[in-house]
C-alpha positions as CSV (number, residue, x, y, z in Angstrom):
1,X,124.0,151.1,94.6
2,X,123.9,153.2,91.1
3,X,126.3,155.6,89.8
4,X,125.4,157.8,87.1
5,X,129.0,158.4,85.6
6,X,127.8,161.1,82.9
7,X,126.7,163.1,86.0
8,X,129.9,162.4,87.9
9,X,131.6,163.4,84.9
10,X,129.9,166.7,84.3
11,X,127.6,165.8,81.4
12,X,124.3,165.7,82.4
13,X,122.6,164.6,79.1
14,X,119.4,162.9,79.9
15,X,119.8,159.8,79.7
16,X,119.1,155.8,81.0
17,X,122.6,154.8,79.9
18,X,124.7,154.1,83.5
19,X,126.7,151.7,84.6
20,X,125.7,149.5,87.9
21,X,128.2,149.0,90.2
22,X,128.1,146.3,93.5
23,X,130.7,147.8,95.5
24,X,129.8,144.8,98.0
25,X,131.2,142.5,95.7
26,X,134.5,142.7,96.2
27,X,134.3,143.3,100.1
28,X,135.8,140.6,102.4
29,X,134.3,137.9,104.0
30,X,134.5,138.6,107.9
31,X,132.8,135.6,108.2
32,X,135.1,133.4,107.6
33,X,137.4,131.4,110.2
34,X,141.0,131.5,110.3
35,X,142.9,129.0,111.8
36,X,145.7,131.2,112.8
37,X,149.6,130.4,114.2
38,X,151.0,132.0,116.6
39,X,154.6,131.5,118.3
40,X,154.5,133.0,122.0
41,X,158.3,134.2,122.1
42,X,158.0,137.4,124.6
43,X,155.3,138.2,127.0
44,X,154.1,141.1,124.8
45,X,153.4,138.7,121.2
46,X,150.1,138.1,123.9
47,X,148.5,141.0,122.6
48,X,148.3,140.0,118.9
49,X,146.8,136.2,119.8
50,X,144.5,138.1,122.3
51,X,142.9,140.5,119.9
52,X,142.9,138.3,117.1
53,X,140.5,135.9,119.1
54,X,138.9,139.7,120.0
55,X,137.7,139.8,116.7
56,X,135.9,136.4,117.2
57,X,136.7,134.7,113.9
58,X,140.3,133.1,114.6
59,X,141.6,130.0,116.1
60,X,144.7,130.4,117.5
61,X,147.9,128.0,117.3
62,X,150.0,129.0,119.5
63,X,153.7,127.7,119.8
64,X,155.3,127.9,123.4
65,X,158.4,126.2,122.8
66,X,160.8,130.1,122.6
67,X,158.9,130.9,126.0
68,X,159.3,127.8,127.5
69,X,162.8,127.2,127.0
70,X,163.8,130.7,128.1
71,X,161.2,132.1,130.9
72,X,159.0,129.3,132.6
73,X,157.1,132.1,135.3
74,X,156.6,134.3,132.4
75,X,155.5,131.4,129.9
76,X,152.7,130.7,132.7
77,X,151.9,134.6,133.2
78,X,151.3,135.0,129.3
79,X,149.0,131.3,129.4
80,X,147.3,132.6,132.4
81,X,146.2,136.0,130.3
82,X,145.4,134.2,127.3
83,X,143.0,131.8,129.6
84,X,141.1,134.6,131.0
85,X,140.6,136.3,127.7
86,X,139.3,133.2,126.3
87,X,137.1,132.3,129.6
88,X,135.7,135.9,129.0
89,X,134.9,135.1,125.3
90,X,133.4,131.9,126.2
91,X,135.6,130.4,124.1
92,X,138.2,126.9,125.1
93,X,141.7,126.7,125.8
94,X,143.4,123.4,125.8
95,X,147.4,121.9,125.6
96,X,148.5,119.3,122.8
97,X,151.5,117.7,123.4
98,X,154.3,120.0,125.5
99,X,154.9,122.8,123.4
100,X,151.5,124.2,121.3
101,X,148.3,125.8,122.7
102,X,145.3,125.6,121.3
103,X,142.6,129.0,121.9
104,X,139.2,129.4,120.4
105,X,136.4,131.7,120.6
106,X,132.9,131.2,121.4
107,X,132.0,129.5,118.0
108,X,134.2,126.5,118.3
109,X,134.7,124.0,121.5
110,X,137.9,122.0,121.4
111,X,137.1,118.5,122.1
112,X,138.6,117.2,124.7
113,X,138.6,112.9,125.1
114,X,137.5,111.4,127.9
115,X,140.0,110.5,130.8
116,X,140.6,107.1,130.9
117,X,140.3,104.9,134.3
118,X,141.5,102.0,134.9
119,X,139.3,99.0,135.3
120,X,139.3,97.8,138.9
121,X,138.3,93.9,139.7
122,X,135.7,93.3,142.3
123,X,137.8,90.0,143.1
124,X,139.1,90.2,146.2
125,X,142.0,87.1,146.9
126,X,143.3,86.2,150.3
């Protein structure tokens, strides 16, 4: 996109002298990802991690340790929302260690390790 600034200006002298501006230049990048941290202190801070995976280009961190310590049934109320946001996304959910959550949108799948069994002998001793 062109502006003429002479004609902007009020002085419209014919002539090819304007200056080109890319007003997309400057614009942000919605396309990047941001890895985003959370910390899940109140039921209602589940409405800031829900519509910032809304917008499709966060991961969110999430920190459960405030919740967990103080309200166990409303810690597992606010998990329960976030799940069903992300299962309508598409997106994964998963735990690391006791006290973060992990929540992404469609773009991105956690990955999760394989459970491990334990080996059984066929031996059989009488």
């Amino acid at each position: 996109m062109a502006f003429d600034f002479k004609k902007l200006l009020g002085k419209e002298e014919e002539s090819d002298d304007y200056l080109e501006i890319d007003l997309d230049q400057h614009a942000p990048n919605k396309n990047k990802i941001i890895v985003r941290p959370f910390t899940l202190k109140k039921f209602d801070d589940v409405n800031e991690i829900l519509n910032s995976l809304r917008e499709g280009y966060t991961i969110a961190v999430i920190d459960i340790r405030p919740m967990k310590t103080k309200d166990v049934i409303e810690l597992k109320r606010a998990v329960s929302k976030i799940k069903k946001t992300v299962d309508a996304l598409e997106g994964s959910i998963a735990g690391f260690g006791e006290h973060t959550i992990l929540a992404t949108p469609n773009f991105a799948e956690i990955h999760r390790a394989p459970e491990k069994t334990e080996k059984k002998d066929n031996l059989s001793f009488y």
